[in-house]
C-alpha positions in Angstrom: -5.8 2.9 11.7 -4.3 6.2 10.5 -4.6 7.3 6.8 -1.6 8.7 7.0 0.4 5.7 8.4 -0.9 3.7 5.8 -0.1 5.7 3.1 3.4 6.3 4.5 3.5 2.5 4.3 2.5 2.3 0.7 5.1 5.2 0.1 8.0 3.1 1.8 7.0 0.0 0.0 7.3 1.6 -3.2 10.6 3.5 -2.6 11.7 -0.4 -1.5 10.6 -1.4 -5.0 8.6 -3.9 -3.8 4.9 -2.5 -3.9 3.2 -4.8 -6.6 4.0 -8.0 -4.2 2.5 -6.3 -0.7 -0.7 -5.3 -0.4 -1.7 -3.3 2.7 -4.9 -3.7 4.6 -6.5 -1.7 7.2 -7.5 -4.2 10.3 -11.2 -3.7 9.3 -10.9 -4.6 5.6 -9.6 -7.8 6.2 -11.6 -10.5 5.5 -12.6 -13.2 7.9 -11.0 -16.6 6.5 -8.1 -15.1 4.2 -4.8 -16.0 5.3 -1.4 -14.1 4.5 2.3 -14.6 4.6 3.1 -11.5 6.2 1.0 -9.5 9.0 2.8 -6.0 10.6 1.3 -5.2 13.3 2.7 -1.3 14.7 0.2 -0.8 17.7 0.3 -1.2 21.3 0.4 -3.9 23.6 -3.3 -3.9 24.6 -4.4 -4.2 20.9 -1.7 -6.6 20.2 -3.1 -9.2 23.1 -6.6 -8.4 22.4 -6.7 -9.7 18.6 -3.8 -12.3 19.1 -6.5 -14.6 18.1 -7.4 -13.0 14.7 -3.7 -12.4 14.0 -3.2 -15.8 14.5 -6.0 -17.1 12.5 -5.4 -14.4 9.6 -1.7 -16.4 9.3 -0.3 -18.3 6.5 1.7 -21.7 7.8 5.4 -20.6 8.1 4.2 -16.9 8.0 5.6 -13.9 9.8 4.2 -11.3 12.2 6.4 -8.6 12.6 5.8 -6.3 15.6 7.2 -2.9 15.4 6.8 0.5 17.7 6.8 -1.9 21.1 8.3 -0.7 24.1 10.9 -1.9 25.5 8.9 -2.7 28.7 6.5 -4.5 26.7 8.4 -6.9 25.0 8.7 -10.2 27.5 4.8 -9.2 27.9 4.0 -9.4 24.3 6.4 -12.7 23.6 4.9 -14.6 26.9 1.7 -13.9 25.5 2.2 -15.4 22.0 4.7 -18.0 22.7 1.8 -19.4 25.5 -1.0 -19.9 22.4 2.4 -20.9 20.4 5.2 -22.5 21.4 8.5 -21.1 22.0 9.8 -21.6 18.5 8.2 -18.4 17.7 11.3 -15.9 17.5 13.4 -15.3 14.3 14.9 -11.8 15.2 14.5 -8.8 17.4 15.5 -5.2 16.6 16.3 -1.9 19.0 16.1 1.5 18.6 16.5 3.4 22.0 13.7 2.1 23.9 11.6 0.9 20.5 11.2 -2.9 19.7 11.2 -4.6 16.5 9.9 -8.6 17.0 9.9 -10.9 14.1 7.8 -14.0 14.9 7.5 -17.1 12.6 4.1 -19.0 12.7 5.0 -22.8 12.3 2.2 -25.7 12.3 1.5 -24.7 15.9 -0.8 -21.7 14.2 -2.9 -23.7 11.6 -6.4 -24.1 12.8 -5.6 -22.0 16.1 
């Protein structure tokens, strides 16, 4: 993960006045067996499929992954992919931006213990 993308994230977080309640993790500082409500994930679609397992198991029940910077190309990839381990209950919203993707996924029961 970039230094720089990170600290842009802290940077929007506190502009959004909600920095004290978010707390932003590089991939490799998260510990095995934690669980949150809310995991953004702005990488490609290799890396996306690759740890759907740990995203998964790093997921509060009735938590949120939000997927940003897809391509539009990728999209039905990405979804098939997570809905398969999932169910197709999965999608709460989905944002554009000229060929960009925003996906906003709900983990239900279907996540706990996956």
């Amino acid at each position: 993960v970039d230094g720089d993308a990170l600290e842009n994230c802290r940077q929007n977080l506190r502009l959004n006045e909600v920095s004290k309640n978010v707390y932003v993790r590089r991939r490799d500082a998260v510990v095995t067996g934690e669980s949150y409500d809310l995991i953004i994930a702005n990488i490609l679609l290799p890396v996306l499929l690759e740890e759907k397992e740990f995203i998964l198991k790093s997921l509060k029940r009735d938590g949120m992954i939000l997927f940003s910077g897809i391509i539009s190309d990728q999209e039905e990839a990405l979804l098939r992919s997570y809905k398969a381990s999932l169910g197709n209950d999965l999608l709460i919203e989905r944002k554009s931006k000229g060929e960009w993707k925003a996906i906003l996924l709900r983990c239900s029961n279907a996540c706990i213990g996956y």
